[in-house]
C-alpha positions in Angstrom: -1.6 -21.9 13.1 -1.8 -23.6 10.1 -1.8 -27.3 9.2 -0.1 -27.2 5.8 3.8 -28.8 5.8 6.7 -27.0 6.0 10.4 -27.8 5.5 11.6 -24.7 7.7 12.4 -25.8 11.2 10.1 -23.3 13.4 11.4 -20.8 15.4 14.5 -20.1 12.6 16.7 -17.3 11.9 15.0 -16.1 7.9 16.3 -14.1 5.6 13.8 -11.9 3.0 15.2 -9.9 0.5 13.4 -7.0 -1.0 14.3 -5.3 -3.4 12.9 -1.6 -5.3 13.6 2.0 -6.0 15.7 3.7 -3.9 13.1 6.1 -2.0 12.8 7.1 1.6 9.0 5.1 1.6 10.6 1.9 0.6 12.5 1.6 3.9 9.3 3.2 5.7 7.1 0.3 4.1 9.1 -2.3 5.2 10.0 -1.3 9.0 6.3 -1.0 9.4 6.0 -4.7 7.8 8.1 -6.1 9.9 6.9 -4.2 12.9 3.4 -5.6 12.6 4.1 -9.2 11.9 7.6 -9.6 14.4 6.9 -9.4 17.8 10.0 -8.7 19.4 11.5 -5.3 17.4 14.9 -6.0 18.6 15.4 -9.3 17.1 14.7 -8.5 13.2 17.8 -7.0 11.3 17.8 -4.4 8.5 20.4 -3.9 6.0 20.3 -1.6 3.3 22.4 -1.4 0.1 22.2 0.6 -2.8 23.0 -0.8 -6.5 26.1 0.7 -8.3 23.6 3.0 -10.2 21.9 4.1 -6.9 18.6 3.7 -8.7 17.7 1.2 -6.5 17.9 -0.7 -2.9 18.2 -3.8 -1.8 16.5 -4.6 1.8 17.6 -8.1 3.4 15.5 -8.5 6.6 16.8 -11.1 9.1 14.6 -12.4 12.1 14.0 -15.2 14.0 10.6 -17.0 12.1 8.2 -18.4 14.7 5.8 -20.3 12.0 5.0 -20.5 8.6 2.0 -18.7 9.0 3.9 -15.6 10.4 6.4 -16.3 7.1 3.3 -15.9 5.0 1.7 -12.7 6.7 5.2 -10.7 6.2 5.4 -11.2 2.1 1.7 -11.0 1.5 2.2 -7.4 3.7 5.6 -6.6 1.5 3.5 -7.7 -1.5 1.3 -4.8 -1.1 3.8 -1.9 -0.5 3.8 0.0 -3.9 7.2 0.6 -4.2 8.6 -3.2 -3.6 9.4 -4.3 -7.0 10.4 -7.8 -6.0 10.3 -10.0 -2.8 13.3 -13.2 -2.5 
């Protein structure tokens, strides 16, 4: 656990939005993100939605956040899938 301050009440329900081009990997890349760094599979929700162009997807992943650490873990992991273009 980590000692640094937070303003997020721990455990909290968190939304992430990611966002990228709309390809079958991005939504691969990011179930397997959240499947390594959220315990309980059945509490994180995953909504798609394409932009009006259909070029691209955004991804808003909703789960209840145990700790900041865990917080961290999940973008640094989204950070490094190639075809995220940007993490909110």
């Amino acid at each position: 656990m980590s000692d640094r301050e937070t303003l997020i009440e721990f455990p909290s329900r968190f939304p992430i939005k990611v966002m990228g081009e709309a390809h079958p990997e991005l939504m691969q890349a990011v179930e397997a993100c959240v499947a390594e760094h959220v315990p309980d599979a059945g509490d994180a929700v995953i909504q798609q939605r394409a932009s009006s162009g259909g070029r691209f997807v955004g991804i808003t992943i909703t789960f209840t956040a145990t700790s900041q650490d865990q917080l961290d873990g999940l973008y640094q992991a989204l950070g490094r899938c190639d075809r995220v273009r940007m993490i909110l």
